[in-house]
C-alpha positions in Angstrom: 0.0 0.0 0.0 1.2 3.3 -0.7 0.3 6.6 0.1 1.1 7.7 -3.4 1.2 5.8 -6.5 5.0 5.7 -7.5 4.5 5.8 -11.1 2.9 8.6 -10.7 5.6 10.9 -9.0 8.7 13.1 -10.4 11.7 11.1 -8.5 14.5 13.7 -7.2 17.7 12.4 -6.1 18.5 9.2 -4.6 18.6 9.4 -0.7 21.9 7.6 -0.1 23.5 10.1 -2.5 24.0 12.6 0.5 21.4 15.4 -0.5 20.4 18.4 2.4 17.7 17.3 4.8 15.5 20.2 3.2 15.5 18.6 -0.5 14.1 15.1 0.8 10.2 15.0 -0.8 7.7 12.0 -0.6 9.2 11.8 -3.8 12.9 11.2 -3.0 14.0 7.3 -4.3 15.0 5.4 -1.4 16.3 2.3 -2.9 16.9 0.7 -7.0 17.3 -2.9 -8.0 20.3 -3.9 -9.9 18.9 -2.8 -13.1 18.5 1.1 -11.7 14.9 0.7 -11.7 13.3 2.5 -8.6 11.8 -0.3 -5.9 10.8 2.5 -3.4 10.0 6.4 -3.1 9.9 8.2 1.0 5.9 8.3 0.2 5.8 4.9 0.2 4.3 3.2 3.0 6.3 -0.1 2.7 10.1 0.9 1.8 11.9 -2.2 0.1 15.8 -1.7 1.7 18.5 -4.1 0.5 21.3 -1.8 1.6 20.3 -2.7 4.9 19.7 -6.4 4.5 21.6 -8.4 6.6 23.2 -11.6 6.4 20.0 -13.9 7.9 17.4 -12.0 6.7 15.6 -13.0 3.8 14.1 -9.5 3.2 14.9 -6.1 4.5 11.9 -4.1 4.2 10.8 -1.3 6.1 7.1 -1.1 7.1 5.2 2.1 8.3 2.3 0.6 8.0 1.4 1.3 11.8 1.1 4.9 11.7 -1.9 6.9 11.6 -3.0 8.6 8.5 -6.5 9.1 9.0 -6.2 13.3 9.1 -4.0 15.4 7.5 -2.0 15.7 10.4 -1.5 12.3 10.9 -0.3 12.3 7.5 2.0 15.6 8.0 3.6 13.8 10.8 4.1 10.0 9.0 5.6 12.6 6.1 8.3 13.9 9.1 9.0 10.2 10.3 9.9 9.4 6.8 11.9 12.1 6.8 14.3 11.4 9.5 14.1 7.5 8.5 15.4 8.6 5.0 18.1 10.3 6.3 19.6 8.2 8.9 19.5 5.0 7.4 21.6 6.3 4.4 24.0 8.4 6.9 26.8 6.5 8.6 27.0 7.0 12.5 29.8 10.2 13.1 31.6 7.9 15.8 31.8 4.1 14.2 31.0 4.9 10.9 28.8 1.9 10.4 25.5 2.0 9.3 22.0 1.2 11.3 21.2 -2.8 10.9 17.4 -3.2 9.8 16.4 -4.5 13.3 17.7 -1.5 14.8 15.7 0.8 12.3 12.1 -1.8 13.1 12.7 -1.3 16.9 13.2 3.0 16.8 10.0 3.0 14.7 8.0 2.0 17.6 9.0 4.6 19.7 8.8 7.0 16.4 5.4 5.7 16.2 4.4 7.1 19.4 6.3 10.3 19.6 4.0 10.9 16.5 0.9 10.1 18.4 2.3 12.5 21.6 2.4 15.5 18.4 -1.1 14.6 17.5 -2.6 14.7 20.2 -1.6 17.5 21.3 -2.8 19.1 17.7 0.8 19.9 16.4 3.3 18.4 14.0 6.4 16.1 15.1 8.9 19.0 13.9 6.5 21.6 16.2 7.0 18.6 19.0 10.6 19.2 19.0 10.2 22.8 19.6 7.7 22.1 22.5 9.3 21.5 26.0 6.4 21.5 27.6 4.6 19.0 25.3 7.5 17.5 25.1 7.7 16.6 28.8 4.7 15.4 29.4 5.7 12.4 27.0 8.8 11.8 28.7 7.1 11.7 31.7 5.0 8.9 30.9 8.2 6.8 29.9 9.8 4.4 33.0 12.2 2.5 30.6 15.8 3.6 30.3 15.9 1.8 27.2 13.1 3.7 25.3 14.8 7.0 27.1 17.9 6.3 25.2 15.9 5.5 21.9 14.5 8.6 21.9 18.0 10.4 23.0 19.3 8.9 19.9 16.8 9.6 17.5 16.6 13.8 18.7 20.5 13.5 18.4 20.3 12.0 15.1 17.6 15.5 13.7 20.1 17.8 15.3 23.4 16.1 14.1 21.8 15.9 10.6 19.7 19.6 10.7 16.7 17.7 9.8 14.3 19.6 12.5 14.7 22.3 14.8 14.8 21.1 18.3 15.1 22.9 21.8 17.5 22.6 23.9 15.4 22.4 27.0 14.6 19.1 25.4 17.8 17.6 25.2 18.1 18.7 28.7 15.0 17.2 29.7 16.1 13.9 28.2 19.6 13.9 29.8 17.9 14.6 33.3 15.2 11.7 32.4 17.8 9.3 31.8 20.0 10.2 34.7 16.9 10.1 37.4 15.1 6.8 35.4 14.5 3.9 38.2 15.0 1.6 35.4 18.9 2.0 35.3 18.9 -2.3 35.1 17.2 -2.8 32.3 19.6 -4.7 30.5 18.9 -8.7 29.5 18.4 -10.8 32.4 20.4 -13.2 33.6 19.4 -16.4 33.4 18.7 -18.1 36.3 21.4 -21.4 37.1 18.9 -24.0 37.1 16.7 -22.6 33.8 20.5 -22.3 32.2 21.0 -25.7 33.3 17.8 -27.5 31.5 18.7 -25.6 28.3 22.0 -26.6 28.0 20.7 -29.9 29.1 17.8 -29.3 26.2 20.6 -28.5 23.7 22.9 -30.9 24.6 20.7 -33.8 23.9 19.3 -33.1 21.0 22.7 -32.6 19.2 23.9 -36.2 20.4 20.6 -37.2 18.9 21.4 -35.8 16.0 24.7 -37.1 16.0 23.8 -41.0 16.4 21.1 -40.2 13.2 23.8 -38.7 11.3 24.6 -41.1 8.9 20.9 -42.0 8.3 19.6 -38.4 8.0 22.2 -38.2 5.3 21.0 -41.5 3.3 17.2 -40.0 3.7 18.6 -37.0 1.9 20.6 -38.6 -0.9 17.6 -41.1 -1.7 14.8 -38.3 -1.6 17.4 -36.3 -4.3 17.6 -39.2 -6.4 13.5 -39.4 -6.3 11.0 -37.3 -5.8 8.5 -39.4 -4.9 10.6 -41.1 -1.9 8.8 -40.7 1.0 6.3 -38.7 -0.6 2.7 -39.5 -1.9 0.8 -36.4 -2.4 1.8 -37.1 -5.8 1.7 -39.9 -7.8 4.9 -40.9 -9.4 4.3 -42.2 -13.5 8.2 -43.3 -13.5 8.8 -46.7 -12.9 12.1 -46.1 -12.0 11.2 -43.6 -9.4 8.2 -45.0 -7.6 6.6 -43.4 -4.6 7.1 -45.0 -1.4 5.7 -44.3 1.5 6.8 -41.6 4.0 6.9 -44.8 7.2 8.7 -47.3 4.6 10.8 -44.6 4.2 11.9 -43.8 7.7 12.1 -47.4 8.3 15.0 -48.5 4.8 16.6 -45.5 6.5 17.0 -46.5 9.9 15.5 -43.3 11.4 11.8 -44.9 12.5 13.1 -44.0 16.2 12.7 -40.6 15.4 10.0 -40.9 13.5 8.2 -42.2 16.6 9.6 -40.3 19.1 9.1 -37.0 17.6 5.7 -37.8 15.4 7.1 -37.2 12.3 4.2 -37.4 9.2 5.9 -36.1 6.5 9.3 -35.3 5.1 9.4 -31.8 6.0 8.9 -33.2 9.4 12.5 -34.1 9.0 14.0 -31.3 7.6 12.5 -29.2 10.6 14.2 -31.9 13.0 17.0 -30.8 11.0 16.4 -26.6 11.7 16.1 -27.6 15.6 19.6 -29.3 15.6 21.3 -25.8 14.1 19.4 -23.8 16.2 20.2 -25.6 19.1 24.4 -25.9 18.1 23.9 -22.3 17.4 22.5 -21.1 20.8 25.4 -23.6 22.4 27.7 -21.5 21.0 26.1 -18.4 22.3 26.3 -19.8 25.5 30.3 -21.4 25.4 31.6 -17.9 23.8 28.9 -15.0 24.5 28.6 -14.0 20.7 26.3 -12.0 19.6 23.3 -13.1 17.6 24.8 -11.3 13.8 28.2 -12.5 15.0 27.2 -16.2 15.3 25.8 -16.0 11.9 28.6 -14.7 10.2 31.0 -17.9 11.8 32.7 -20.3 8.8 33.5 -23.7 9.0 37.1 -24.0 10.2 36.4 -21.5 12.6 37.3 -23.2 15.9 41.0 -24.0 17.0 42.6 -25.8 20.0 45.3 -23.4 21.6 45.7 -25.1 24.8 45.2 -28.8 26.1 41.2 -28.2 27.2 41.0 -24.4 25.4 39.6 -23.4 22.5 39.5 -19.9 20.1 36.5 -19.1 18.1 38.0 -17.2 14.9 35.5 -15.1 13.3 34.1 -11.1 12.8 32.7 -9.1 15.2 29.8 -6.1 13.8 29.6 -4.2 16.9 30.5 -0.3 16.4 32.1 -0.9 13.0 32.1 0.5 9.9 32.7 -3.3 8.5 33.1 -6.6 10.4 36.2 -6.9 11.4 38.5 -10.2 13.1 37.5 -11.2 16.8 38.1 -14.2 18.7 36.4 -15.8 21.8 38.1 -17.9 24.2 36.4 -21.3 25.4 36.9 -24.5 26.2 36.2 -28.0 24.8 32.4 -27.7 25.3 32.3 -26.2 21.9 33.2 -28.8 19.9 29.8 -30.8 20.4 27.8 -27.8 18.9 30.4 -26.9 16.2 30.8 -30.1 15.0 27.4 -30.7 14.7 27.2 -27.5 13.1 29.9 -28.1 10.5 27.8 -31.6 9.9 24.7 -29.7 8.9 26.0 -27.3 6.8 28.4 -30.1 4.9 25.2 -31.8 4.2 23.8 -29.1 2.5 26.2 -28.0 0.8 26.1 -31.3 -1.5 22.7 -30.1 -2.6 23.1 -26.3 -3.7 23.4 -25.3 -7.1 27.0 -24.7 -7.6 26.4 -20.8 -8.6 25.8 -20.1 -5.1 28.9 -18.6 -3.3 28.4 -20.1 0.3 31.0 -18.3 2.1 31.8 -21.4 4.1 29.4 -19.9 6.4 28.2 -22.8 9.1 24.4 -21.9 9.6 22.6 -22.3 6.6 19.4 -23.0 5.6 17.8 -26.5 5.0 15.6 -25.3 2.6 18.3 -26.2 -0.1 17.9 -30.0 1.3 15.9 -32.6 -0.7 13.9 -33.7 2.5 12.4 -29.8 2.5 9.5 -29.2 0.6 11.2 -25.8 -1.1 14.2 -28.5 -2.7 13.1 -28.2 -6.3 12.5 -24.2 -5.9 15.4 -23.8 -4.3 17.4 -25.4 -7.1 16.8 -22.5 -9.6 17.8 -19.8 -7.0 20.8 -17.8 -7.3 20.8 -16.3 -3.6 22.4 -17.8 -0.2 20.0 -17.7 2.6 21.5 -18.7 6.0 18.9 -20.3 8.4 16.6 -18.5 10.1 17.4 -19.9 13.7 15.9 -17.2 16.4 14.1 -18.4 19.3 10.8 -16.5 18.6 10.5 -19.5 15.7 12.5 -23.0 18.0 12.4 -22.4 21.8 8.6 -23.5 22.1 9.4 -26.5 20.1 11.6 -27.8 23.0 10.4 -28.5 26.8 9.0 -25.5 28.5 10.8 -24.4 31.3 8.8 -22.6 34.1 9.7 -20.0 36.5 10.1 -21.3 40.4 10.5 -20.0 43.5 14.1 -20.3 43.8 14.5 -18.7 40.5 12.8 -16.1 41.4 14.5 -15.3 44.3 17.8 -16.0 42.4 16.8 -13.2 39.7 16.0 -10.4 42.9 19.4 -11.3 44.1 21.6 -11.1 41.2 19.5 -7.7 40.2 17.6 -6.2 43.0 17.2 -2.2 41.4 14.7 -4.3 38.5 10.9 -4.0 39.7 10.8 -7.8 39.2 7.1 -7.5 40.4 5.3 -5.2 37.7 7.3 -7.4 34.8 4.7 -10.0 34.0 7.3 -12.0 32.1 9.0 -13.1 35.3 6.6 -14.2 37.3 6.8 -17.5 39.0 4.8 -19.9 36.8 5.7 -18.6 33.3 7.8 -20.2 30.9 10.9 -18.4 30.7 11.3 -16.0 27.5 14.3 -16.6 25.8 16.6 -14.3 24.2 20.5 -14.8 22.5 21.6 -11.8 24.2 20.6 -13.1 27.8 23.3 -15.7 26.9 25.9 -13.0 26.3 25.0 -11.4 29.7 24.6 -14.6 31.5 28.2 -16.1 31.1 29.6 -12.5 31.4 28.1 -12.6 35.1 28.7 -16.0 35.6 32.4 -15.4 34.5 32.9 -12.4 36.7 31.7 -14.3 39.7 31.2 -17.7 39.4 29.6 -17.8 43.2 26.1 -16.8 41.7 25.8 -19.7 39.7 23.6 -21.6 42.8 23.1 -25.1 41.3 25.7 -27.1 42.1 25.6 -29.2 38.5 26.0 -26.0 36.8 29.0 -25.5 37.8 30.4 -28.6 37.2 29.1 -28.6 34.0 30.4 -25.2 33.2 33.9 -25.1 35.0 36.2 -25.6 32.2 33.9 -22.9 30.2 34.0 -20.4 32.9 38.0 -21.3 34.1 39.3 -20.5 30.4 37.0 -17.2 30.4 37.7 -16.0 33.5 41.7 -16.5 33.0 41.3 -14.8 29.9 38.9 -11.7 30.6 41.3 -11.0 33.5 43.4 -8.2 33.2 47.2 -8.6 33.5 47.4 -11.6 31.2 49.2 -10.9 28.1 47.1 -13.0 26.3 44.4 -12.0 26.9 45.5 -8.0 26.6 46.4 -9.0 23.0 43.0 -11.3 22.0 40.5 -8.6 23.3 42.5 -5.2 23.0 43.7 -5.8 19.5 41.0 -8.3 18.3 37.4 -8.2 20.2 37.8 -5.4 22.9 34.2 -4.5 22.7 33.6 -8.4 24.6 36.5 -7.7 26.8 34.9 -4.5 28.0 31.4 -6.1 28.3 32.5 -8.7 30.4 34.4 -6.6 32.8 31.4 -4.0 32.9 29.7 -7.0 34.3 32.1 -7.3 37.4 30.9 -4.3 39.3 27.3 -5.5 39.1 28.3 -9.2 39.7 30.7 -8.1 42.8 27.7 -6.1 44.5 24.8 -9.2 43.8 27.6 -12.0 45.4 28.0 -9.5 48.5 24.5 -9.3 48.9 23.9 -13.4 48.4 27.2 -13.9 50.7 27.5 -11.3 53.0 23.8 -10.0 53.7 21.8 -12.6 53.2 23.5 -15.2 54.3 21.8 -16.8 57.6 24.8 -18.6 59.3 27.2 -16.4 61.0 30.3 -15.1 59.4 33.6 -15.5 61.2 37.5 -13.8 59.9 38.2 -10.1 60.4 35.9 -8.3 57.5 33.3 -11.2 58.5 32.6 -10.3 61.6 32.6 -6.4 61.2 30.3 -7.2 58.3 28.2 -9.3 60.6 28.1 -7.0 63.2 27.5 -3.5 62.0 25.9 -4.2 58.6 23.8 -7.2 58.0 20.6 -5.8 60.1 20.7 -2.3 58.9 21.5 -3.6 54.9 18.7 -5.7 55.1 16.7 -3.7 56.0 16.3 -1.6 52.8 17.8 -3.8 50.4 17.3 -1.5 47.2 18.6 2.0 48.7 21.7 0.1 50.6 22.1 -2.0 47.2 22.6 1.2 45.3 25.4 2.8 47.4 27.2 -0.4 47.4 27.0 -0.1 43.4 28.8 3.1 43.7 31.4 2.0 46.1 32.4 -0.8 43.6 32.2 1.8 40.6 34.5 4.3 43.1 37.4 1.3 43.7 35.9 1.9 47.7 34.8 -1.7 48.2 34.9 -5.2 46.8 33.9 -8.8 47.4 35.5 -12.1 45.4 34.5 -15.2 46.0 37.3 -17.5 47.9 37.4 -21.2 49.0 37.0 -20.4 52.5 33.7 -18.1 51.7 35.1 -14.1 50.5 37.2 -11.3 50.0 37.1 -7.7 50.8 40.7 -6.9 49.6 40.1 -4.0 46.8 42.7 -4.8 44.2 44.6 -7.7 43.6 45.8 -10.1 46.4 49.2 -11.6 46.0 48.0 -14.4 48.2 45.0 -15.5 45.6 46.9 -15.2 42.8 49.3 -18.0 44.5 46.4 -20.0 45.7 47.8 -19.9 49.1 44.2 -19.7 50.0 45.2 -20.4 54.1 46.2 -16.7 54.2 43.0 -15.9 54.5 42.5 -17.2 58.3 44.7 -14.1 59.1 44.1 -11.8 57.1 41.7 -8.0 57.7 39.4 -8.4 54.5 38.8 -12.2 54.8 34.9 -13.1 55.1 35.2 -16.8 56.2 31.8 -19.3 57.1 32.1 -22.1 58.3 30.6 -24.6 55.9 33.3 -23.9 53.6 35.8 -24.3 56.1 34.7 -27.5 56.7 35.1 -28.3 53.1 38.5 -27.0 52.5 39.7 -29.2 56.0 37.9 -32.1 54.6 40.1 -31.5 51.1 42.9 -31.0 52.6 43.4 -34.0 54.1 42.7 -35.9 51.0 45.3 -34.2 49.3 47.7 -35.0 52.4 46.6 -38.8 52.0 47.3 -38.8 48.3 51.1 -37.6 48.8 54.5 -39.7 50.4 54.7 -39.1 54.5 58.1 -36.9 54.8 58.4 -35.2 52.0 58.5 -31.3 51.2 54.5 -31.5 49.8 53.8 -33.6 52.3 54.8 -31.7 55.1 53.9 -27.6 53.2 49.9 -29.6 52.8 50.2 -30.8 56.6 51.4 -27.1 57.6 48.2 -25.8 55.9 45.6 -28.4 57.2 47.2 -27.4 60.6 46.1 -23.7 60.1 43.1 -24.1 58.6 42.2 -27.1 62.1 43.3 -24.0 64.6 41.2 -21.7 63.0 38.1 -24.4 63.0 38.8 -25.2 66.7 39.4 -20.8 67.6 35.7 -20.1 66.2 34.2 -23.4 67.9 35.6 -22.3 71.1 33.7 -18.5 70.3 30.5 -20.5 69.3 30.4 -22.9 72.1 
């Protein structure tokens, strides 16, 4: 639909050739096809956008279709929107020099959208909005996310930086002051819970050794269904003797996958193929979880892409799109635990390779789609195409198809620990009961957390499973190694400073699980002060006392790490740790011991005595340590008793 016929308009310049803000018309082209011939004018209501096309999607369109153009307001202020969408998707950001990505451009027109309806409703025009504080305000006002606060930062920033509108400057003042006082200063991704992390790993996990024992025969279902048409299909009756139909079941069963075919109540072929879709998506979101890519940057990973540097670590090669002008070469440390989803991975994608035309360049990408597989019901289409498409693998379209995984108690109370400033309460997503709602980034976040301080991962089988994950992370996303100072500060710092942005948050949540709300009593120098003149008072307004310990992390005035004998206050680094001479801690001012993990370190420690030869140097240093950690045990029973 359009609000204009195209045909019937004089077409000025091309948008992306640069022209003033002031010479943009409804009539102004907005994109060509190959052949020059105009696919969409700014009037139109539906803008077709391959410039901004990424490499998953199959179409890039943009779609106003949502506004209001019932008066001739409504109209004037769709007519302004266009405007400002013209211009900044053809104008490279001043500080990265990259352009928007088409989901970026979908997700500001919502809050486009409404800025419109604020203008009509109060009778004016968006560009008369931007010159009306007052009016202004009493949008803003109605706004308690900091995410749509910064949308809306960014969009006035782009009209002034590009001269598009006039604006005030009591606006961008009232937007600054907005975002500084917003309550909502955690609205970033959750993270996931240990035990909901758990069952998807779990989830994944399975499915891909599934896959992996069907391998073979998914492969012989494929080669048999190219060589005829009509194997395992019957909608249509096959007139070639040579090529009969047989049935889908017969099928299954000369193939060796009837299992499956039970199991997962498979009718048809494309049954298969979308068995097939599950197993990339679920490699795909195991490598979200082993590496904390992003969504674009998994996409964009070739086959070859993983290497061994170490006897149980592993570098991800492959191009990060974050604040750049092109992708450019990142790595991501991890351990072994990638190889199950890559492999599987690398599997899928040599399987359909065998069966796309050869004039398609695949890039040696590793997700792509299974439409080009014989078992699909798009095969013959997809034989005449000239065009890669990668697999569309988001969890919008897969994560229902897998075991829902509902919110408990202890999840909830895990999620108000880790992130106590979120109104958990008022977000009906969260609530105990729902399924959780699944998103890559969360991933990204998750393992950042997680990696910062592994002592908020609370199931115990988590962090088994994830040790070797989170050990070769951690070592690596720690500054002071030179490794790592040359892998993230030459090749991927934007990950490097994400994950240790997540340190100050993750440092305050483990003090308040540790320290504050922990019910046994805490013994060791920082422990007891803590114990004493803290706990009660913290507890008692967990939100406002949460907050200031924020800002004492931020300020280098306070920190807590995680140690074997309970926690840390040192700020900075402790020579002791970093030795693993971990009995220090018994005498030392910013040790935070409990007793339950004293217990466990005595109990260890005399293992390890048990395992080494009576009068040698180990034997004796060990029997040194178990001796301090025993007088320490039998100084606080005395103060108990």
């Amino acid at each position: 639909m359009k609000l204009s016929s195209t045909a019937s308009l004089q077409h000025g310049i091309d948008a992306y050739m640069g022209i003033p803000s002031d010479l943009i018309t409804p009539a102004t082209v907005i994109s060509r096809d190959i052949h020059g011939n105009i696919l969409s004018v700014v009037g139109d209501i539906e803008w077709q956008t391959p410039l901004l096309r990424s490499h998953q999607n199959r179409k890039a369109y943009i779609s106003f279709s949502k506004f209001r153009t019932s008066t001739e307001l409504e109209v004037k202020n769709l007519e302004q929107t266009q405007k400002i969408v013209a211009i900044w998707i053809h104008r490279p950001s001043q500080r990265t020099g990259s352009y928007p990505s088409i989901d970026t451009v979908r997700s500001f027109l919502t809050d486009l959208r409404r800025l419109c309806n604020q203008a009509t409703k109060k009778g004016v025009t968006l560009a008369e909005l931007l010159k009306h504080p007052v009016h202004f305000k009493s949008h803003i006002d109605k706004i308690k996310s900091y995410t749509t606060l910064r949308t809306l930062q960014m969009i006035i920033n782009k009209v002034i930086e590009e001269h598009i509108f006039s604006v005030s400057t009591t606006i961008t003042k009232i937007l600054d002051r907005a975002i500084r006082e917003s309550a909502d200063e955690s609205e970033q991704h959750p993270v996931i819970p240990g035990r909901i992390l758990f069952e998807k790993i779990s989830h994944y996990t399975s499915l891909l050794q599934e896959y992996q024992e069907n391998e073979i025969q998914i492969s012989e279902l494929n080669r048999r269904a190219g060589l005829n048409r009509f194997y395992g299909r019957f909608k249509r009756k096959s007139t070639d003797p040579h090529n009969p139909n047989v049935e889908f079941e017969v099928a299954m069963e000369e193939c060796g996958l009837s299992v499956i075919r039970e199991k997962y109540k498979m009718r048809q072929l494309s049954n298969v193929s979308n068995f097939i879709s599950r197993c990339n998506y679920a490699a795909k979101m195991l490598i979200h979880i082993f590496t904390a890519m992003r969504e674009r940057e998994a996409y964009l990973l070739k086959d070859g892409c993983v290497e061994k540097i170490g006897p149980k670590t592993y570098v991800v090669d492959g191009l990060t799109v974050k604040l750049t002008k092109e992708p450019r070469p990142a790595k991501w440390i991890t351990s072994e635990s990638i190889l199950l989803p890559y492999d599987c991975a690398c599997s899928i994608a040599r399987l359909i390779k065998v069966y796309m035309p050869a004039c398609i360049d695949t890039e040696n990408r590793l997700f792509l789609s299974v439409s080009y597989l014989p078992v699909a019901n798009e095969y013959e289409k997809k034989q005449k195409d000239t065009e890669l498409y990668q697999g569309a693998l988001n969890p919008t379209r897969w994560e229902e198809t897998f075991p829902p995984t509902a919110i408990t108690d202890e999840d909830y109370e895990e999620l108000v620990m880790i992130d106590p400033l979120r109104n958990w309460a008022a977000n009906l997503k969260f609530q105990i009961g729902q399924n959780w709602n699944l998103t890559t980034h969360q991933f990204r976040r998750s393992m950042a957390v997680y990696a910062a301080q592994s002592g908020l991962v609370s199931l115990p089988s988590l962090k088994r499973m994830l040790h070797h994950t989170l050990l070769q992370m951690s070592i690596y996303y720690t500054r002071g190694f030179a490794s790592a100072k040359f892998l993230f500060s030459e090749q991927n710092p934007d990950l490097a400073e994400f994950f240790q942005a997540q340190t100050v948050n993750a440092e305050a949540s483990l003090f308040l699980k540790e320290v504050i709300m922990e019910k046994a009593n805490l013994h060791g120098a920082a422990g007891i002060w803590y114990e004493r003149n803290l706990k009660k008072e913290y507890a008692t307004n967990i939100v406002t006392n949460f907050q200031e310990t924020l800002k004492k992390i931020k300020q280098g005035l306070l920190s807590y790490k995680e140690t074997i004998l309970g926690g840390c206050f040192k700020v900075g680094e402790c020579k002791e740790r970093v030795h693993h001479n971990y009995v220090a801690c018994v005498d030392c001012s910013s040790a935070c011991i409990k007793e339950k993990k004293l217990d466990q370190s005595i109990l260890i420690q005399t293992k390890i005595i048990d395992s080494i030869p009576e009068g040698t140097f180990a034997h004796n240093t060990e029997q040194t340590k178990l001796s301090m950690l025993q007088f320490f045990k039998d100084k606080i029973s005395k103060v108990i008793a």
